[in-house]
N, C-alpha and C positions, 0 to 999 in steps of 0.2 A: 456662049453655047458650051464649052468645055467643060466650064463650071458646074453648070447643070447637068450636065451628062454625066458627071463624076462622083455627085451628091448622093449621100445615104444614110438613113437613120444610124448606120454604126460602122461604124469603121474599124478593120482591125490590122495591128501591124502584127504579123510577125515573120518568123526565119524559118522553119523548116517545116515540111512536111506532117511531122510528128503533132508541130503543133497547131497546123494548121487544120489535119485532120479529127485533132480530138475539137478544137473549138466549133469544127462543122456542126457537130454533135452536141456539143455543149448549149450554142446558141441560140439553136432550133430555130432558126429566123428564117421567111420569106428569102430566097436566093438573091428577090430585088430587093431585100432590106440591105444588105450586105456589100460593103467595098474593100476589100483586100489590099493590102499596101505591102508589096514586097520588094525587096532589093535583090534575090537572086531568078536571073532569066528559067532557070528551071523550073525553080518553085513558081515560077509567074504561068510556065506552061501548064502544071500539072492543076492549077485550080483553075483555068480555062479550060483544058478539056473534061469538067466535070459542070461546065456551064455556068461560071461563078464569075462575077466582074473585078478584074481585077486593073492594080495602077501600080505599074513598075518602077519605083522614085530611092534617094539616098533619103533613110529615114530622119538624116541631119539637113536635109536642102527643107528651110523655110519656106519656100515656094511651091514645093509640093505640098503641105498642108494647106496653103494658102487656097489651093487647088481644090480640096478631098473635105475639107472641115469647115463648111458655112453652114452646118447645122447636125444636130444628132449627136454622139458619142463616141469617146476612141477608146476601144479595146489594146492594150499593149501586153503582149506576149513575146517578151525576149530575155534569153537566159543571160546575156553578155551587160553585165550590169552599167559596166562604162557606154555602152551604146544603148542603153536604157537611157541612162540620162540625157545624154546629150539628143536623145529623141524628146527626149520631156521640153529640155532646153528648147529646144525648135517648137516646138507646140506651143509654148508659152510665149515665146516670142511675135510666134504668128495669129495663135488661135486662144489666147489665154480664159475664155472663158466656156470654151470645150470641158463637158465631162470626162474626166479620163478612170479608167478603170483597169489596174496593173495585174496581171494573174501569175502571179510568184508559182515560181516550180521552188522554189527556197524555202528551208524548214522556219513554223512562223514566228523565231526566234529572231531570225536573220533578215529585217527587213532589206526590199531591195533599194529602198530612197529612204534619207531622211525625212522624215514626217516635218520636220522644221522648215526643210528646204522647198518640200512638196507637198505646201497643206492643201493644194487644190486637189490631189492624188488621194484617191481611194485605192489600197491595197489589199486587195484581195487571196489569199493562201490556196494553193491549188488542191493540197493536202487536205486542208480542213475542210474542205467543199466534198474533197470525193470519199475521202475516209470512209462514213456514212453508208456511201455507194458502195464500194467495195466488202466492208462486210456483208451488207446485203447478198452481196453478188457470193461471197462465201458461203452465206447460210441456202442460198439455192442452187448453189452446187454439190451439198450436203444434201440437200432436199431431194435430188436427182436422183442421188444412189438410193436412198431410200427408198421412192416412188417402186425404182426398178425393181426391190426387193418384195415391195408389196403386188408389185405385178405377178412374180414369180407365183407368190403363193394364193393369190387370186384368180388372173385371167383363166384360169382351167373350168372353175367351178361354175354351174349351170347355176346356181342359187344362193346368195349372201345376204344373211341377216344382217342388220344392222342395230345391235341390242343398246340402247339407250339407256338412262337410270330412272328408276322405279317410277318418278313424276319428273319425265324430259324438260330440262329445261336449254334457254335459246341457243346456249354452248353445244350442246350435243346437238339439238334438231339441225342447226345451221351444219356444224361437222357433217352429220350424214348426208345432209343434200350436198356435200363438197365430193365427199368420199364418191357419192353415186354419180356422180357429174366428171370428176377424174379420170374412174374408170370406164366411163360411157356405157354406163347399166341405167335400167329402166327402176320404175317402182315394182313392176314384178319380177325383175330378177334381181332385186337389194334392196325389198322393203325396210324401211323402220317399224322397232318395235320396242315394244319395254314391259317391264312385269306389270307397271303399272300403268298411271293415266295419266297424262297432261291437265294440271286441275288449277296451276293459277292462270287469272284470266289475260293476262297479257301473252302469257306462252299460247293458249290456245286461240285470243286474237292472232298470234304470228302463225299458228299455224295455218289461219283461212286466211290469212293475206296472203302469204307466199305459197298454197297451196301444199301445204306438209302433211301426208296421211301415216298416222303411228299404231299399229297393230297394236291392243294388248295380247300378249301368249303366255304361255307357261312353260315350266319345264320339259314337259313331254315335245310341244312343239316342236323344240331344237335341233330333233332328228332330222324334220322335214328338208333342213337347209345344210347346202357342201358344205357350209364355211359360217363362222361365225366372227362377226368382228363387233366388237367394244368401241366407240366416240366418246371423251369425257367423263369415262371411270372406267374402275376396275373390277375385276370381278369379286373383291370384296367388300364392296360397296354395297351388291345388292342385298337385295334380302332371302334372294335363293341362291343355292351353291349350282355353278355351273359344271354341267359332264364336263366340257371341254371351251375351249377359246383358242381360236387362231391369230387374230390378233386386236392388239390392245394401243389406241391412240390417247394420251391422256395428259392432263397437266397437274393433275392431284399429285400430294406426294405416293414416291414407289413402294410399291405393296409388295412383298416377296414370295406370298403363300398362293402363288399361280403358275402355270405356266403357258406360255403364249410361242409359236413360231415367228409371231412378228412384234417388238412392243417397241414404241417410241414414247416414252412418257416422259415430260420435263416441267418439273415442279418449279422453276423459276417463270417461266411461262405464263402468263394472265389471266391468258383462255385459251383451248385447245384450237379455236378457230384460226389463232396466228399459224398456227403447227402447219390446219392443213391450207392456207390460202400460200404458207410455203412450196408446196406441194402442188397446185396451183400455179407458180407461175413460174417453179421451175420448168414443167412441163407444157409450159406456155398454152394452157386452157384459157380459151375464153370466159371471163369471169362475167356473165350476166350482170344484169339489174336486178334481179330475184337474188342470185345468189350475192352477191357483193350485198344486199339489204339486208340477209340473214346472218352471216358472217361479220358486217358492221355491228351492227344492232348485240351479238354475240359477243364483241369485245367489249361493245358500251355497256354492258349487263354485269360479266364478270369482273371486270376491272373498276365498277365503278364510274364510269367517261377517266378513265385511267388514274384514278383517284388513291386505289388501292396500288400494292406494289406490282410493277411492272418491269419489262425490259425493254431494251431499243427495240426489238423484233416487235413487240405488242405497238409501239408509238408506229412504228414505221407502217405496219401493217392498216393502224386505225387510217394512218394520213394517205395511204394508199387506194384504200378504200372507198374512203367521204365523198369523193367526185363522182366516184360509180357508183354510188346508193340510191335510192329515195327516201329522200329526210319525209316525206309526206307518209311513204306507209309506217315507217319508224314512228311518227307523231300517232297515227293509229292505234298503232302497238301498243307504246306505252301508257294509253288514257284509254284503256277497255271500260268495260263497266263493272263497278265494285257490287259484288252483292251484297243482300239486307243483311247476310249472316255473317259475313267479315266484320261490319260496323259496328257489331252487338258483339262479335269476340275480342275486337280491340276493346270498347269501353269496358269490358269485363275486366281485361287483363292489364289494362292503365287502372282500375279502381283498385285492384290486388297487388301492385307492383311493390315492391321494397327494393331501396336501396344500403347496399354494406358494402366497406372498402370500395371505393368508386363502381360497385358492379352493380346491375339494375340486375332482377329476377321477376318474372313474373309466367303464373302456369296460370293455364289457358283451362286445364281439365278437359275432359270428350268435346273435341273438334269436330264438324263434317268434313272439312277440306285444310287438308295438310297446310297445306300453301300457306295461310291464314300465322301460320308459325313463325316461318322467315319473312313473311312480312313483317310482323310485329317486333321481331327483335333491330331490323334494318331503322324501323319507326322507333323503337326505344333508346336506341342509340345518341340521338338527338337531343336527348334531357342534359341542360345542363350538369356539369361536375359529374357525368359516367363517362369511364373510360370502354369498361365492356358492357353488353346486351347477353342476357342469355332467359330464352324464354323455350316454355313447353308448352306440348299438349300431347293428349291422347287419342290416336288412331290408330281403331282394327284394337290390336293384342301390343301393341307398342308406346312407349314415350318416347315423341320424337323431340330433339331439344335443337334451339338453334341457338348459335353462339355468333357473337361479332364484336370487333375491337375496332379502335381508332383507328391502329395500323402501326403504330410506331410503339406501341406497348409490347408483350410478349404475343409469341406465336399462338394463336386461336389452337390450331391442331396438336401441337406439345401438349396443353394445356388440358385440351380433353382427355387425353386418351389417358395424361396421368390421371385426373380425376377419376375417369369413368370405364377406362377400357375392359376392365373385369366384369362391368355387368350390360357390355353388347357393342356392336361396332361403333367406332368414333375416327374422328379423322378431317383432317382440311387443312386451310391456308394458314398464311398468318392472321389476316386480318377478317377470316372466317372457318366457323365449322358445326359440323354435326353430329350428334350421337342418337342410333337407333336405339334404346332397352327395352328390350321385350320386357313385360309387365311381369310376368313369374318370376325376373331376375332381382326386383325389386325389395325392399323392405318396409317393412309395417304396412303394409296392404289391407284394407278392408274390404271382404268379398269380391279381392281381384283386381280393385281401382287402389291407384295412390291416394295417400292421406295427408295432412297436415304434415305428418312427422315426416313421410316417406319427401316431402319438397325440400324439408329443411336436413335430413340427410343428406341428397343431393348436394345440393348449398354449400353444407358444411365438406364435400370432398372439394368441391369444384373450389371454394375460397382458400384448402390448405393447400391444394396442388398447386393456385396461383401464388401463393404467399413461398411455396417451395423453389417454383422457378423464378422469385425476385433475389433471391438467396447467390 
């Protein structure tokens, strides 16, 4: 009968309080998973009156194991290495085919048993386990003060825009539903909105699955609203100049020709969505199933499923996430339905394509839908022996160009703006970017469209600005 009353899937030894306290935490175990082996009467009190079972024994008396380990696993957490061993020593003797599991407070240089001695010992670093954890725990204590600042220059205001890029895509929609979820505002006191439209079909599949309504406005609008805030660009991104901006959440690189009361932008970053799900748990919001799906979905979009360059903050955030998603409306999202006129602009623009110096080019000429662009460069990418994508087309009064790289080549956005920055905005990652040119800016034009000459113009900046920065 002792025997059995004594039995537990895991067993842990250790000595002091400190440690007994953090393994509570650590182990997350059922309290009746759990049997405590301690040798100090104190320590024995203080985990019984928090309803814990516990067996007060010399962690060297063989008979006490003999006792505690007829099945499950022994935890051993002890700093005095010579009563490490000789704790081992007694386990082996009594219970030698016990999993044992050692949780070194020792830096992981400094093993606490020889591995020769103790091949049935798995040792464990307590450092390398929580490291991870603790910067975590730094970047939302960061996150904290931030919040507080954003509170400052928000909670007052009866009405917050929420100005998105020209055609929102999942990084900014998700961000806004964050941002509005944060500060516990409605759709009518912090709609989204954008100069333009939501026009690829997966973004607008995610917006009627998660329920995302995105105003287009104009200029003039802006007055209507206290406050303006930016998710996932800057204001010189768009393609109109803003009177003003309060504040600017972003992960593009920093743009200087603005100014904002609030900006957090961090170009190492993968997607602004990590920024604000920082933000999030600093302030220990309940993250939904809508929103954890839009904010997932937002990292697996910009990052590539993290393909592209990322930081700890983006992995940690994606594996935080994944449990609270649904991978079933994400399945939705991503398989929308392609229209008849995407299929007829890609076959266009694979019949046209040329490749020089590892680069694919291929222009699309007057598109209906924008989108149709960065897909096709994402898709061009793919060809054997290119390292970069760079495709156009024409919409409205512009050539919108989309550019994309391996990832380990040169930076996509260096690379534009040497090319192209003189004749309209340009700007991105490493391993992506874009340049809007307004069509007047252009050369050898015929009655207002690009021509033969005017793509291979292009070409010819975009191939010597790359050839400059291999230099």
């Amino acid at each position: 009968m002792p025997e059995r009353r004594l039995t537990a899937r895991t067993v842990v030894a250790c000595q002091s309080r400190s440690h007994a306290g953090l393994l509570l935490q650590v182990l997350a175990l059922p309290p009746g998973d759990v049997l405590y082996v301690v040798e100090s009467r104190e320590l024995e009190r203080w985990l019984k009156r928090r309803g814990l079972r516990v067996h007060r024994a010399s962690f060297r008396d063989r008979a006490a194991w003999r006792e505690v380990l007829p099945a499950g696993q022994l935890v051993v957490a002890l700093k005095d290495p010579r009563r490490l061993r000789s704790t081992l020593e007694a386990v082996r003797r009594e219970r030698g085919d016990t999993p044992v599991l050692v949780l070194s407070l020792h830096p992981e240089d400094e093993l606490p048993v020889d591995p020769a001695t103790w091949p049935w010992v798995y040792v464990s670093f307590a450092g390398e386990r929580f490291q991870p954890a603790f910067r975590t725990d730094t970047r939302l204590a960061r996150a904290k003060i931030l919040v507080r600042r954003l509170r400052e220059i928000l909670d007052d205001a009866k009405s917050i825009l929420v100005l998105l890029q020209d055609d929102p895509d999942p990084d900014g929609l998700a961000c806004g539903l964050a941002l509005r979820i944060l500060l516990g505002r409605t759709k009518v006191s912090m709609p989204l909105a954008s100069f333009g439209q939501v026009t690829r079909p997966e973004n607008r599949a995610m917006t009627e699955i998660l329920d995302l309504d995105v105003l287009q406005v104009g200029v003039d609008d802006l007055a209507k609203y206290d406050r303006i805030v930016m998710v996932d660009t800057q204001p010189p991104h768009l393609r109109q100049q803003l009177p003003r901006v309060d504040v600017v959440i972003d992960h593009h690189p920093v743009q200087t020709s603005y100014e904002a009361r609030f900006k957090d932008v961090r170009n190492s970053y993968g997607a602004t969505a990590t920024i604000l799900l920082e933000y999030l748990r600093a302030e220990r919001v309940k993250v939904s199933e809508r929103l954890a799906t839009g904010l997932l979905y937002a990292i697996r979009t910009d990052t590539l499923l993290l393909d592209r360059p990322v930081t700890e903050a983006d992995v940690e955030a994606f594996t935080w996430l994944f449990p609270r998603a649904n991978t079933n409306w994400i399945r939705r999202i991503e398989r929308p339905s392609l229209p008849r006129e995407t299929l007829d602009a890609f076959a266009d623009g694979l019949r046209g394509a040329r490749i020089e110096d590892d680069v694919i080019f291929s222009h699309l000429g007057e598109v209906a839908r924008e989108d149709v662009i960065p897909q096709l460069a994402d898709f061009c990418l793919q060809v054997e022996g290119v390292d970069w994508s760079v495709v156009s087309g024409v919409f409205g009064e512009e050539l919108i160009v989309s550019i994309r790289n391996v990832g380990f080549v040169q930076a996509a956005g260096t690379v534009v703006k040497a090319a192209w920055a003189s004749l309209g905005p340009c700007g991105g990652h490493r391993s992506m970017a874009k340049a809007i040119l307004p069509l007047a800016n252009l050369p050898h034009l015929r009655k207002g469209q690009p021509t033969e000459k005017t793509y291979r113009a292009l070409e010819e900046l975009f191939l010597a600005a790359l050839r400059r920065d291999r230099e």
